[in-house]
Phi, psi and omega in degrees: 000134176235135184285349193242034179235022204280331193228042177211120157261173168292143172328300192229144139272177209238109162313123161083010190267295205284164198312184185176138146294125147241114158325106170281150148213136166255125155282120173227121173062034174086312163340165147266131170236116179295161158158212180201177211204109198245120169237159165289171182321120189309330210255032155243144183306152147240175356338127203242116180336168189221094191236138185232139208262120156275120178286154165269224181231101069232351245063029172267339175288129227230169177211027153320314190296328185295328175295293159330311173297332181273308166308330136333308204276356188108007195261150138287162180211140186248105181274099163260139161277132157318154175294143191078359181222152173035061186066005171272163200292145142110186189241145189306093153224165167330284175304325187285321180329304168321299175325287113050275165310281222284306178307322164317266223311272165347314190262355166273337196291330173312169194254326171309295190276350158271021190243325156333304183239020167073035183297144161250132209259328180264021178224054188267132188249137157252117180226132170215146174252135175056257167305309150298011135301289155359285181284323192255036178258307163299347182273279219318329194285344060043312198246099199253055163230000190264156175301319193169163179223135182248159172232134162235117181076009216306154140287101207242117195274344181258348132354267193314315173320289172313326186257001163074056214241329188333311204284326158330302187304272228298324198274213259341311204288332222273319178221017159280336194280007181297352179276326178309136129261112204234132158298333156197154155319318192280002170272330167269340176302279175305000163293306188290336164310272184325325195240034194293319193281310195309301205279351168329108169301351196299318195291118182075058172255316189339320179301344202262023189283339172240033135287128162273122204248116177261098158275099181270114177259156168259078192294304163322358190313141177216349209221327157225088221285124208314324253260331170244347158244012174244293155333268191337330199280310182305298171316351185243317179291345190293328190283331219246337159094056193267168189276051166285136185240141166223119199245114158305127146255163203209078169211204199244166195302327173301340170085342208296331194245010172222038168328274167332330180287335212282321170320292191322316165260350175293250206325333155286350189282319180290340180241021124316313205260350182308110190280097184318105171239000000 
C-alpha cells in the first residue's frame, strides 16, 4: 500500500490489471445487505488491506470519493447499506448497525473470500463517519483479529442522551431518516431510548485498547460536537496508553470542503498501521 498513491493514477489501464466493481449482498439478521466491493489496480502487490466503510444517518453525506482514494493507495474497499437503508432488506435501527458491520466484516475475514478478491485477512480497517463512527467503534470491540479503526466525526447515541440532545436525535430520525425503511420514527427513536447505555461509544471501551484507533474531529462540527461526543473517548484510551491517534480538521461534519485533507489522513494512518507479516 502506498498512502501518496491516494490521487495518482496509472497511466492507462492494463486488460486483467485494472481496478474492478463487484456487486455485493451480504446476509445480517436474515437480511440482504446491498453494496460493492472495489479492488486496486493488480500491478500493486497483494495481499491487499481492506477497509470497510460504515455510512451515517441516513447516508447522503456519501465517502465514495474516500473509497476511491484509498483504492489508489492499494486497498480493497467494501461499500455495504445498513438494513433499511439504500435499498437493503429488512427495517432500519440502531442496535442492527454493529450487527450489521460484524457480519461484513466476518465475511471479508472468511478465508475462502479473502482469497477471492486478494483480501489480507490480517490487515482488515473500519472506518465510519458520523453515525458510522459510532457502529465501527462499537463493532471493533467485538472484532480482535482487525487492524485498526478509524471514526470520523462519530456520532455518539449515549452522548446525545447524556447532553440532553433527545429532541436533535428525534427531528434527525423524523426527517433526514424519511428515505430510511422504517416503521416509524418514533420506533427508532425508542430503539435508541432503550439502547442507550449499548450504543455508548463510552461502553466497554477498554476493548478497543490494543487497537489501533483513528479519531477524526470537524472542528466545526454542529450536528455531532467532538467536545462531547470523541474526545472523552480519546482520553479514557489515553489514559490507558492504547495506540490512539487524534486528528484535528477545521471543517463541517462532512468534511465537504477538506475531503482531500481527510483521504490524506485516513490513508496515511492506515498504512502506518499495516501489519507486515
Amino acid at each position: 500500500m502506498k498512502a501518496e498513491n491516494i490521487f495518482i493514477e496509472f497511466e492507462e489501464d492494463e486488460a486483467g490489471s485494472s481496478p474492478e466493481v463487484y456487486e455485493l449482498n451480504i446476509v445480517s439478521g436474515g437480511c440482504r445487505l446491498y453494496g460493492y466491493l472495489l479492488t486496486p489496480d493488480r500491478r500493486m502487490n497483494k495481499p491487499y488491506p481492506t477497509v470497510i466503510l460504515s455510512h451515517g444517518f441516513p447516508g447522503y453525506t456519501t465517502n465514495n470519493d474516500l473509497e476511491l482514494a484509498l483504492m489508489r493507495a492499494g486497498c480493497v474497499v467494501i461499500h455495504m447499506n445498513h438494513r433499511g437503508a439504500w435499498g437493503s432488506e429488512g427495517n432500519y435501527l440502531f442496535t442492527n448497525l454493529k450487527d450489521d458491520l460484524i457480519a461484513i466484516t466476518k465475511w471479508a475475514h472468511n478465508r475462502a473470500i479473502a482469497d477471492q478478491y486478494g483480501i489480507d485477512p490480517d490487515n482488515i480497517f473500519l472506518v465510519g463517519h458520523s453515525m458510522g463512527g459510532q457502529t465501527v467503534l462499537n463493532a471493533a470491540k467485538a472484532l480482535p483479529f482487525l487492524g485498526g479503526v478509524a471514526a470520523l466525526a462519530a456520532y455518539d447515541i449515549g452522548a446525545a442522551f447524556r447532553y440532553h440532545m433527545e429532541k436533535e436525535l428525534f427531528l434527525m430520525i423524523e426527517t433526514e431518516g424519511q428515505c430510511l425503511k422504517m416503521t416509524s420514527a418514533a420506533a427508532v427513536y425508542e430503539n435508541a431510548l432503550e439502547n442507550r447505555d449499548e450504543l455508548d461509544i463510552l461502553g466497554q471501551y477498554e476493548r478497543l485498547a490494543s487497537l489501533p484507533v483513528l479519531l477524526v474531529e470537524a472542528s466545526l462540527d454542529a450536528v455531532a460536537p467532538a467536545d462531547i461526543m470523541m474526545r472523552q473517548l480519546y482520553e479514557k484510551l489515553k489514559e490507558l496508553s492504547a495506540p490512539v491517534t487524534y486528528q484535528q480538521i477545521v471543517s463541517t461534519h462532512s468534511f465537504a470542503g477538506q475531503r482531500m485533507k481527510l483521504a490524506k489522513t485516513v490513508a496515511q494512518w492506515i498504512e502506518n498501521n499495516v501489519k507486515i507479516i
